[in-house]
NUBA-927880 format. One line per 2 residues: number of its first residue (from 1); their letters; for each residue y, x, z of N, C-alpha, C. Coordinates in steps of 0.2 Angstrom, whole numbers, always signed. Each point is the difference from the previous one (the first is absolute). Layout:
NUM) A) Y:X:Z:Y:X:Z:Y:X:Z  ... .
//
This chain:
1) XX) +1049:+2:+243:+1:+1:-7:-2:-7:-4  +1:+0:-7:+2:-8:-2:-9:+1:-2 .
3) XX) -1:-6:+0:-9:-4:-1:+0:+3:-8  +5:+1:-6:+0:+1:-6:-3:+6:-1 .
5) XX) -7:+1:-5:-4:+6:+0:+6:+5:-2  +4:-3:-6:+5:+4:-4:+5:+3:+5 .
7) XX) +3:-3:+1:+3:+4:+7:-1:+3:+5  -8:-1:+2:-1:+6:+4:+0:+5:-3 .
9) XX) -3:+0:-5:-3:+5:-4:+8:+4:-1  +4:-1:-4:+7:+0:-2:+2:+7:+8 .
11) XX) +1:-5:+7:+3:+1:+4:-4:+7:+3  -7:+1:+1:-5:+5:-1:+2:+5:-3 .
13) XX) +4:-1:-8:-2:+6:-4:+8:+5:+3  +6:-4:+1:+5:+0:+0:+1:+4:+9 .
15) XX) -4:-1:+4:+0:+1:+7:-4:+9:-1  -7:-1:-5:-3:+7:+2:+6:+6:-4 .
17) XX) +3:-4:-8:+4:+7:+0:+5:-1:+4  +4:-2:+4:+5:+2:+4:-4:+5:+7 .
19) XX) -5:-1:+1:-1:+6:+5:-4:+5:-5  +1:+1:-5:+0:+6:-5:+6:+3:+0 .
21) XX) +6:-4:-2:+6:+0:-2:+3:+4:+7  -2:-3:+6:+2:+4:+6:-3:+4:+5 .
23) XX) -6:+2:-3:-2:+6:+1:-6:-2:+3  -2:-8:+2:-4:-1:+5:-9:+0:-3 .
25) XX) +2:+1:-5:-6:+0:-5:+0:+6:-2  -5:+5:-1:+1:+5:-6:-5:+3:-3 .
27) XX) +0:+3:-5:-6:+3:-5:-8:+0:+4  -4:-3:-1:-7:+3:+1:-2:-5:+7 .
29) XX) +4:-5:+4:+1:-2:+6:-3:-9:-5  -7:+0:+7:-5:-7:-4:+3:-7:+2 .
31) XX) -1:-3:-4:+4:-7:+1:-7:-5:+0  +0:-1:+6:-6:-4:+5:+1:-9:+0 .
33) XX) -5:+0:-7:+2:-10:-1:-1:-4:+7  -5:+2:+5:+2:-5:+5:+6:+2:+6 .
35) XX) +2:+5:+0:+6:+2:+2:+6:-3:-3  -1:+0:-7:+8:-3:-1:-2:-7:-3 .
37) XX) -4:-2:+2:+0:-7:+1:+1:-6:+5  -2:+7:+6:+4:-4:+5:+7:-1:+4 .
39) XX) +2:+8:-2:+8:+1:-1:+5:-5:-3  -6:-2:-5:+7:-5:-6:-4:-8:+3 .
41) XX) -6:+0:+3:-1:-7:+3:-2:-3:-4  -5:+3:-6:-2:-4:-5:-8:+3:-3 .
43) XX) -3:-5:-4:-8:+2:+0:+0:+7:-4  -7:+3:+0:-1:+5:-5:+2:+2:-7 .
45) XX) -2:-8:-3:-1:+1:-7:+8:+1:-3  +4:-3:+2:+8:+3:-2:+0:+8:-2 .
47) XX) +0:+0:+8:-1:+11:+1:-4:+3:-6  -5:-3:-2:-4:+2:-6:+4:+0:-5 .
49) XX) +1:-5:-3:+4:-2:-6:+7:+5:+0  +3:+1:+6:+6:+4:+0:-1:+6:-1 .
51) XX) -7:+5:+4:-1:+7:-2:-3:+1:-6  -5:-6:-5:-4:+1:-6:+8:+1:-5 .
53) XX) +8:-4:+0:+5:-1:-5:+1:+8:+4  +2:+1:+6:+4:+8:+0:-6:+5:-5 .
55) XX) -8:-1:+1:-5:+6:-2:+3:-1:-8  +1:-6:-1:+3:+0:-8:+6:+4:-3 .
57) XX) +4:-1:+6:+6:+3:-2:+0:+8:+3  -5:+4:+0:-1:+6:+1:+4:+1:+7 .
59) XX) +1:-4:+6:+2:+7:+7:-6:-5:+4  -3:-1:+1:-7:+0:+3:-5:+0:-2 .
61) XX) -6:+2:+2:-6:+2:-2:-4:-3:+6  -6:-2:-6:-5:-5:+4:-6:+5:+0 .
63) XX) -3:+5:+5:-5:+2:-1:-7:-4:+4  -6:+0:-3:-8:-4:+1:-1:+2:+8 .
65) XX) -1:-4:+3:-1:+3:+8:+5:+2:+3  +5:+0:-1:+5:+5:+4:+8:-6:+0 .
67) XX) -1:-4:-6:+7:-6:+2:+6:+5:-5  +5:-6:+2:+6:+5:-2:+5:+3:+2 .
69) XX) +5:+6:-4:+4:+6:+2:+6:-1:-5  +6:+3:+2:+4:+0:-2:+0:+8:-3 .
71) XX) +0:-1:-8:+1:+4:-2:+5:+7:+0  -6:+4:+2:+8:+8:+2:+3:+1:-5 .
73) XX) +4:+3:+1:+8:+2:-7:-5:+6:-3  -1:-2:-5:-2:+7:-5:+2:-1:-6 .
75) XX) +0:+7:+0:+6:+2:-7:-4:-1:-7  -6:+1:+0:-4:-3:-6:+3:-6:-3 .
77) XX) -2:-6:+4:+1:-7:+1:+8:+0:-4  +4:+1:+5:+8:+0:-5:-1:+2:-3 .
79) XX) -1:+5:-1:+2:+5:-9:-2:-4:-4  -7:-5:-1:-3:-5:-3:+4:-6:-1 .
81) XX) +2:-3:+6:+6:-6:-1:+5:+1:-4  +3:+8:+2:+7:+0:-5:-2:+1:-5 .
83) XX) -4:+4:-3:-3:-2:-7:+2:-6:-4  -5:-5:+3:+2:-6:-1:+5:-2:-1 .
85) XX) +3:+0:+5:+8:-2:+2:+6:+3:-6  -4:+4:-3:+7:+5:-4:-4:-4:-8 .
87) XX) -3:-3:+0:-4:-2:-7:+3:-9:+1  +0:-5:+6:+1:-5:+4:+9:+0:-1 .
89) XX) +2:+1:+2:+8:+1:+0:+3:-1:-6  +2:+6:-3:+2:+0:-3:-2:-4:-7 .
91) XX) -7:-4:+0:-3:-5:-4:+5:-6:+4  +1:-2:+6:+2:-8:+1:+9:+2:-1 .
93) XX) +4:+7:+1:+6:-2:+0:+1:+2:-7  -3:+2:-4:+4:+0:-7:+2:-7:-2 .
95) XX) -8:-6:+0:+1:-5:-2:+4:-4:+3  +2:+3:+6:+5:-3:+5:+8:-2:-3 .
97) XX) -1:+7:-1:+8:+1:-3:+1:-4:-4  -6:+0:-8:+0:-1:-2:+2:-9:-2 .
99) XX) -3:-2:+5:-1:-9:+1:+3:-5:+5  +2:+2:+5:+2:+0:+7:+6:-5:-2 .
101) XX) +0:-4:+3:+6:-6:-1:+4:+3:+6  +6:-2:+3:+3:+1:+1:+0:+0:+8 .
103) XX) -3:-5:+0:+0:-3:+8:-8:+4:+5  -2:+3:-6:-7:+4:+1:+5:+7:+3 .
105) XX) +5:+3:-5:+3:+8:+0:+4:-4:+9  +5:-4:+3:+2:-2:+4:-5:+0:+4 .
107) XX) -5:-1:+0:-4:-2:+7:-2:+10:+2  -1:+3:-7:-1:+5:+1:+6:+6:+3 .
109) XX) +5:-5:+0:+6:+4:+4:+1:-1:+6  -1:-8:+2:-1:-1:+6:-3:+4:+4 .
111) XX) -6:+1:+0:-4:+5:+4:+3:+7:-1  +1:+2:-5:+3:+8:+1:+8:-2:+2 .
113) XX) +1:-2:+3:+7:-3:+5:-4:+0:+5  -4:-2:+5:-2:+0:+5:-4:+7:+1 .
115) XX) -3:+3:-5:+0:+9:+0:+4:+2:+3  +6:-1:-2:+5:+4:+0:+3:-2:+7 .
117) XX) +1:-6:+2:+0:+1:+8:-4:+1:+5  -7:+3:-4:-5:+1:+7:-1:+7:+2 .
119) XX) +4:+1:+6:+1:+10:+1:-8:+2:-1  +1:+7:+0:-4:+4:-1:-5:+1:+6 .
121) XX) +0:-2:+5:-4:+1:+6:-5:-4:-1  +1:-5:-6:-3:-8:+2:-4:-2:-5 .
123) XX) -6:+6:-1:-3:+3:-4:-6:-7:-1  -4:-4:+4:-3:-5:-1:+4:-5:-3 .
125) XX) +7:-4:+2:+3:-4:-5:+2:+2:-8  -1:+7:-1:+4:+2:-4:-7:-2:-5 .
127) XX) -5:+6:+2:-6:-4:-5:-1:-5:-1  +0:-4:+5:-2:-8:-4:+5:-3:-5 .
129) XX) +7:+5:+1:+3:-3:-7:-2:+3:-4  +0:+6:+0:+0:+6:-4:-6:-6:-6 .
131) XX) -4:-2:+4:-6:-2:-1:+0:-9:-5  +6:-2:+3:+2:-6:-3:+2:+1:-7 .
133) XX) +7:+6:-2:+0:+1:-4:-2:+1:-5  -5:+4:+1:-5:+3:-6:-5:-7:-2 .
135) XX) +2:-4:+7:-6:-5:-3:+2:-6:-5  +7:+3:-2:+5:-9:-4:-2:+4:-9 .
137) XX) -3:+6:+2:-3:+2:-8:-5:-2:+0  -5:+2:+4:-6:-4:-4:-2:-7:+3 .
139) XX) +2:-5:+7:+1:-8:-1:+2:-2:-7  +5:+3:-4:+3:-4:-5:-3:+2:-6 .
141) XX) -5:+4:+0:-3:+2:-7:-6:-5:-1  -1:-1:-6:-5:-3:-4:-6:+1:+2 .
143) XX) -5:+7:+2:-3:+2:+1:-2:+2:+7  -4:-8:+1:+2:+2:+10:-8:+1:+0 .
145) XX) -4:+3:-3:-7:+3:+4:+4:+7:+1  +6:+3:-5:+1:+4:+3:+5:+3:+5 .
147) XX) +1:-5:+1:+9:-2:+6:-8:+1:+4  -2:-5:+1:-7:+0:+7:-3:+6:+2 .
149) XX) -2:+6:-5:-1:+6:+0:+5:+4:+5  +6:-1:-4:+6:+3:+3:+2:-1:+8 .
151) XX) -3:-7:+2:+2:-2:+5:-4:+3:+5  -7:+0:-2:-5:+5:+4:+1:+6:+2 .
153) XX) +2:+4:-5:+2:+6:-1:+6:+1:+6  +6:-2:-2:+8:+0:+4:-3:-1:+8 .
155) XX) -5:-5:+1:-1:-3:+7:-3:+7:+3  -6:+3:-4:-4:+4:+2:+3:+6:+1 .
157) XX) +7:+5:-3:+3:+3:-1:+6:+0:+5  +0:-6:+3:+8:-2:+7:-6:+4:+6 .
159) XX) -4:-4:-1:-7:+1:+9:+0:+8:-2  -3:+1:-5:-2:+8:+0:+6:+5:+3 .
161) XX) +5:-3:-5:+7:+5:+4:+3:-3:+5  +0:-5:+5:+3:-2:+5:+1:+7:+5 .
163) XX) -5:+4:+1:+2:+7:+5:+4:+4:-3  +3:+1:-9:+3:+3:-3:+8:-2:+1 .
165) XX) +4:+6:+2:+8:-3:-1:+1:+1:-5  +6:-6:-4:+5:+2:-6:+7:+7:+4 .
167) XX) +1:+3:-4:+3:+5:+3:+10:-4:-2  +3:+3:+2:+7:-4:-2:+3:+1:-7 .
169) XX) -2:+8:-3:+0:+1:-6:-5:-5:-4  -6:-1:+1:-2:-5:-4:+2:-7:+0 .
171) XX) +1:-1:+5:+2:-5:+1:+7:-4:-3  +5:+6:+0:+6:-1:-3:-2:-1:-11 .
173) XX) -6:+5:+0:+0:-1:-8:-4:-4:-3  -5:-5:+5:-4:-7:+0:+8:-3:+1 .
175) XX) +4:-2:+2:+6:-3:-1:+4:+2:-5  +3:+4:-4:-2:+1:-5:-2:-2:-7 .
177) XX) -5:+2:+0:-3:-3:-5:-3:-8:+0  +1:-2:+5:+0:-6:+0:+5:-3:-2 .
179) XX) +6:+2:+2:+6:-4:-5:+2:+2:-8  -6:+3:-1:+0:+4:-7:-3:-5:-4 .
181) XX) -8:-2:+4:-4:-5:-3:+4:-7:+0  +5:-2:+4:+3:-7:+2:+4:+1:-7 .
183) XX) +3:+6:-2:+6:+1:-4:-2:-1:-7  -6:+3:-1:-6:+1:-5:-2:-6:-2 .
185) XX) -1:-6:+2:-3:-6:+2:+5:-5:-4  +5:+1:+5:+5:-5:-3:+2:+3:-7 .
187) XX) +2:+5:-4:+1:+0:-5:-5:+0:-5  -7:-2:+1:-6:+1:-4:+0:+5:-3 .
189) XX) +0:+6:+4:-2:+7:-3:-6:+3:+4  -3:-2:-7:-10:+2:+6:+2:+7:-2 .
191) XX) +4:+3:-5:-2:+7:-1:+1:+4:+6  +6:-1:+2:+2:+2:+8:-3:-3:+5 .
193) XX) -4:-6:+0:-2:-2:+6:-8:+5:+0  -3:+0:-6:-7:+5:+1:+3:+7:+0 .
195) XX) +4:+2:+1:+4:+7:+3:-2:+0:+7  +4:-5:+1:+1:+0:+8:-3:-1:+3 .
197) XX) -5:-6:-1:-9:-1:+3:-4:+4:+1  -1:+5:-7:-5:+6:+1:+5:+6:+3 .
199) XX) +5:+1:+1:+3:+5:+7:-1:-3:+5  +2:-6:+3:-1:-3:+6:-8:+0:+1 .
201) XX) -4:-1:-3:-8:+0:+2:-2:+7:+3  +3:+5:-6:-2:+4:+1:+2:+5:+4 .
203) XX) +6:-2:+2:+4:+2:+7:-5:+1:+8  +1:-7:-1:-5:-4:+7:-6:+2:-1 .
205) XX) -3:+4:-4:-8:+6:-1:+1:+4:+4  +5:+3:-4:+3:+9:+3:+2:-1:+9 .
207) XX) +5:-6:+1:+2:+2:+6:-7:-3:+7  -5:-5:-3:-6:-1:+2:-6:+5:+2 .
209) XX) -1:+3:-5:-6:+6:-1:+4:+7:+5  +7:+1:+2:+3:+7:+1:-3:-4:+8 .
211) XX) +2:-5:+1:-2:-3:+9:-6:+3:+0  -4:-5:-6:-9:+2:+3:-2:+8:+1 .
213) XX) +2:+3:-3:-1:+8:+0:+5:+3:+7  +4:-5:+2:+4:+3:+6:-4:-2:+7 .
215) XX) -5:-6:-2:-3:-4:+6:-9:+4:+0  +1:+4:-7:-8:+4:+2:-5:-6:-4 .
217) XX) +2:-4:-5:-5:-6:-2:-1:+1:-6  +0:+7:-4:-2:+1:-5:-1:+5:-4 .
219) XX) -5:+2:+6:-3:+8:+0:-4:+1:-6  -5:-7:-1:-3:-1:-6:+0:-4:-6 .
221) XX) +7:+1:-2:+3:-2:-7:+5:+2:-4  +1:-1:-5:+3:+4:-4:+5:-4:+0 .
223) X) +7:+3:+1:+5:-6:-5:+3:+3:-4 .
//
């Protein structure tokens, strides 16, 4: 790997979710600093720096004596982030619609173009757009302590559901209302664009929380 701290660090953070992403990591399973330090052929302090930003971003957990775990999928935890996310959203796309030059709405179509050609099997490239998109809302807002909030949040909320499928009916209505928000955007109608934000958030709850309860991971929660 390159001598650059920032790049290890980078290629470190980017390596442990893809064996989240692909099942090689999962819920509660410890992540051993001199272990993956020597895996990726670079000193400790990296490794540190990469799992103290995931413990930030809520899917690891650093317990005293014990090192760190990749945090199990609990239903608690979501219902928490959506929260957020349904208070987050439709805060960055109103003023989206609202303000968004042109070349902002375009870049936001490009990626839902590239939605639209990623089948339904291809569940991990689809999030990462899925992921992009929602990010040209709060990138381009004013208020990036709380774009950076959002970022944590989305990032933590992809790992926790990486075991969770989108089913094809969801799937088809996140496609959908994504060209609802594209549609919304370019005509600068927040009033439809926060329509469509807070059903799409609160879509992506309902079809989340029905998995956790089908997967047994939410015996003790109310939703």
């Amino acid at each position: 790997m390159a001598n650059d701290g920032g790049a290890e660090e980078t290629s470190l953070y980017d390596a442990i979710l893809d064996d989240i992403y692909e099942g090689r990591l999962a819920g509660g399973q410890r992540l051993k600093v001199s272990e993956l330090a020597a895996r990726f052929g670079i000193s400790t302090s990296p490794v540190r720096e990469v799992l103290r930003r995931m413990q930030g971003e809520g899917f690891v957990q650093i317990h005293p004596n014990r090192g760190a775990t990749i945090r199990p999928t609990d239903a608690g935890f979501l219902q928490n982030v959506f929260e957020v996310l349904q208070m987050l959203e439709p805060y960055f796309v109103t003023w989206f619609a609202d303000y968004a030059s042109k070349e902002m709405v375009d870049e936001l179509e490009a990626i839902q173009k590239q939605i639209h050609e990623t089948p339904h099997g291809e569940q991990r490239a689809f999030r990462r757009l899925d992921f992009q998109f929602h990010e040209v809302f709060s990138r381009n807002h004013y208020n990036q302590t709380a774009a950076e909030m959002w970022h944590n949040l989305r990032t933590s909320l992809n790992v926790q559901a990486a075991r969770l499928r989108i089913s094809p009916t969801r799937y088809e209505t996140i496609m959908q209302e994504h060209d609802e928000l594209v549609a919304a955007c370019r005509d600068h109608d927040s009033a439809r664009a926060h329509s469509v934000i807070c059903k799409h958030v609160g879509g992506s709850f309902v079809q989340m929380s029905q998995q956790i309860r089908a997967l047994g991971l939410s015996q003790n929660t109310s939703f």
